[in-house]
N, C-alpha and C positions, 0 to 999 in steps of 0.2 A: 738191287742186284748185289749178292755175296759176291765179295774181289777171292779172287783164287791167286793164295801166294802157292810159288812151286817148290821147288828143289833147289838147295841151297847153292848159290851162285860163288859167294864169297865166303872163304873162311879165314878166321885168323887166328893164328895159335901161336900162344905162348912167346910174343911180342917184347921184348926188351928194348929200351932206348936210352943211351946214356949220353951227355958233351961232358964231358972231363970227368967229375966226381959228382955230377948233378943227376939222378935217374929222371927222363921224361915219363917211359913208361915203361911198371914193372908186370912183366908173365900175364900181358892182357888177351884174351882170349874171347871172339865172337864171330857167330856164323851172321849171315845177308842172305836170306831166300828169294827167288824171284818174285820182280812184281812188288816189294814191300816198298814203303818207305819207311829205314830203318834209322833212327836219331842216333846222335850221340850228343850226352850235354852232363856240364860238371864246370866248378867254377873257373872262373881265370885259372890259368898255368895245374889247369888238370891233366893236359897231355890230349884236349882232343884235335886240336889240329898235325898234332906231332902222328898221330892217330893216321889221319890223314893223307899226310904224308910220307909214312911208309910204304900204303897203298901205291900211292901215286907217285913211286921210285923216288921222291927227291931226296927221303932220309933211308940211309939203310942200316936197319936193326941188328944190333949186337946179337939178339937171339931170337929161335921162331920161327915160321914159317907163315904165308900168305899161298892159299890156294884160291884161282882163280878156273871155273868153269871146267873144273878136275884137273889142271895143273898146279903144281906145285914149286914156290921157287921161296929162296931163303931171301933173295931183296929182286926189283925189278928196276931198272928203267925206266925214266918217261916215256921215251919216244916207245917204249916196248910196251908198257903200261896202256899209251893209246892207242898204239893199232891193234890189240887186243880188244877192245870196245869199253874202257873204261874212261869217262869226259870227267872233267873239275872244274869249279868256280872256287875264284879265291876269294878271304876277306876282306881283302884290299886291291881294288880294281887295276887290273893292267890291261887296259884301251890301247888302244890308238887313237888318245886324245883328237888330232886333226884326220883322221879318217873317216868315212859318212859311216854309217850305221851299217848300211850294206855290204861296206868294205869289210869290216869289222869282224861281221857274222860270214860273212866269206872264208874269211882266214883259216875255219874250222873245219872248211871241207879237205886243208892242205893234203891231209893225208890221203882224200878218194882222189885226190888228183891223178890219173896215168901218164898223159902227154908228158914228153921231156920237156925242160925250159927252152932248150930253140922253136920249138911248134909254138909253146905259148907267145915266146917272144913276138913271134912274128904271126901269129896264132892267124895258123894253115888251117884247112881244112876240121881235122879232127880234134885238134886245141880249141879252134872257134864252136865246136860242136859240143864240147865237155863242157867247156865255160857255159854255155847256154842252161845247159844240163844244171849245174851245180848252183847258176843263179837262181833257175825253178824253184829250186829245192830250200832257197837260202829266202828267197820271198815268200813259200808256204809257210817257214817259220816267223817271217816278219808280220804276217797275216794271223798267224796263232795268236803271239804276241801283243798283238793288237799298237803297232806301233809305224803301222802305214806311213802316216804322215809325217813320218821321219826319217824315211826311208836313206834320204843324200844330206841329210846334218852332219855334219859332224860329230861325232861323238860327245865330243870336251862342251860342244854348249848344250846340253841334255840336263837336263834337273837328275840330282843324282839316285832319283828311284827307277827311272828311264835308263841309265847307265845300267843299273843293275839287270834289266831287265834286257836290255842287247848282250850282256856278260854271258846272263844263258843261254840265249841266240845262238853265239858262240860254242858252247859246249853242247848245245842242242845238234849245230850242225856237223859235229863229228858223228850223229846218229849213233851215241854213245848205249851200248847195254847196262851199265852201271853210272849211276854220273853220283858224284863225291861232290855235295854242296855246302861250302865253309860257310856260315852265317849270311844267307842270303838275304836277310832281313834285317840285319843289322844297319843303323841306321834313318831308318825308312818312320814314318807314319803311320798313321793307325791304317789311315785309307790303299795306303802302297804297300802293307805287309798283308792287307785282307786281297789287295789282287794279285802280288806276289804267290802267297797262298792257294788260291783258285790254279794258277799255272803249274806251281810244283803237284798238286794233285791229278789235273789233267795230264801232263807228261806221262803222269805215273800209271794213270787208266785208260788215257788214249793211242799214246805210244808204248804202255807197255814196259818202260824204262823202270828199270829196278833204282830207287834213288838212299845216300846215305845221305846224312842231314847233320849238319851243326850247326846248333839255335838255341840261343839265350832264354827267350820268350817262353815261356812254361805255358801258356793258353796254344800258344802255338803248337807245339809239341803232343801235345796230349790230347789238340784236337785232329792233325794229321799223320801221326804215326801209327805203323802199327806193332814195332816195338821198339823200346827205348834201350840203350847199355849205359850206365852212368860208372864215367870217371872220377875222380878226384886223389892229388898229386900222382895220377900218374899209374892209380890200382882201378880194377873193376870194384863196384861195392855196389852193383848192383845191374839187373838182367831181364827184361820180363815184358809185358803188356804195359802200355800205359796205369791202368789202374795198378798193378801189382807193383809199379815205378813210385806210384804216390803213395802207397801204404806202406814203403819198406821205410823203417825207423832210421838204418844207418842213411838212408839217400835221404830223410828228411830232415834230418841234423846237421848234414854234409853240404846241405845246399837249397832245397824246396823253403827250409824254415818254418816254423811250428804252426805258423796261422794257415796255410795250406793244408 
């Protein structure tokens, strides 16, 4: 089956980021079309988490703009950023160590929640019915997942490729249109980066979720994208297909390295 990428979802133009006299990132500029999964990767302190995080309001850019779904704003918000439909994993896990797994991936649905906190509190009627509702929906994903049997552990004693893999849970259950993945694989083993792997492609085909990617793992990369932008301190120096990623000379110097 040919994947039909759409119409471009996310744009980013002309992106500046500075802290004091250091540039994160200078006049970087790339489109996200629907449906893609679209990488970013460049070495250490290239600026792609910083990347990231413009998107995902928590830095906001000296210059540039960020259009989302034909809107256009010069910085965003988190809280505006997710109810918008855009989900994030980070590279460094923030759990809820002593919460079960269920609780966890719950926490995602905060936003579809309607009931006010006194219904829930005392969860009347139509609090007890949405709850019902969102756990469905939080156990389809646990069923995806494939992490049944851990459905009431807690988090914190999980082996940490299972953590990672409730983290998406998490940003799965915001039923995000774009989800922004910081090194999901970082970490992990050969065997828990190849089912890591299998998942971020399924989201991608099953649910349709437009995904951006940051990931060290160049086998990775070049087996699941379908196009890569490469940074390094901070500039674009490269934009394309995976193939056209491995044969640009400045992104092989920069970072691939000459045996590739």
């Amino acid at each position: 089956m040919i994947k039909q990428i759409g119409d471009i979802i996310l744009d980013v133009k002309n992106i500046s980021l500075g802290f004091g006299g250091v540039k994160a990132l200078s006049d970087i500029s790339f489109d996200v079309r629907e449906h893609e999964v679209r990488a970013i990767i460049g070495p250490n302190g290239a600026g792609k988490s910083s990347m990231l995080n413009c998107i995902n309001g928590i830095y906001r850019p000296q210059q540039g703009a960020i259009t989302f779904k034909g809107k256009t704003f010069s910085h965003m918000d988190s809280h505006q950023v997710a109810s918008m439909g855009i989900g994030r994993t980070f590279q460094n896990l923030a759990l809820f160590k002593g919460m079960s797994v269920i609780d966890n991936i719950m926490t995602g649905r905060n936003l579809r929640i309607k009931c006010n906190l006194f219904l829930q509190a005392l969860r009347l009627g139509p609090a007890q019915r949405e709850e019902e509702m969102h756990r469905e929906f939080v156990e389809h994903i646990i069923d995806f997942l494939e992490i049944q049997a851990f459905r009431k552990t807690p988090v914190g004693q999980l082996p940490y490729g299972l953590q990672k893999r409730v983290d998406l849970g998490r940003a799965l259950a915001m039923e995000p249109q774009l989800l922004l993945l910081d090194e999901p694989m970082a970490g992990m083993n050969v065997e828990e980066k190849q089912d890591m792997c299998r998942f971020v492609l399924e989201v991608n085909e099953e649910f349709g979720t437009t995904i951006v990617l940051i990931e060290h793992d160049m086998g990775v990369v070049m087996d699941i994208s379908d196009r890569v932008v490469v940074l390094d301190y901070g500039k674009k120096i490269g934009d394309g297909s995976p193939d056209e990623v491995r044969s640009n000379e400045e992104v092989v110097s920069a970072y691939l390295g000459t045996s590739h």
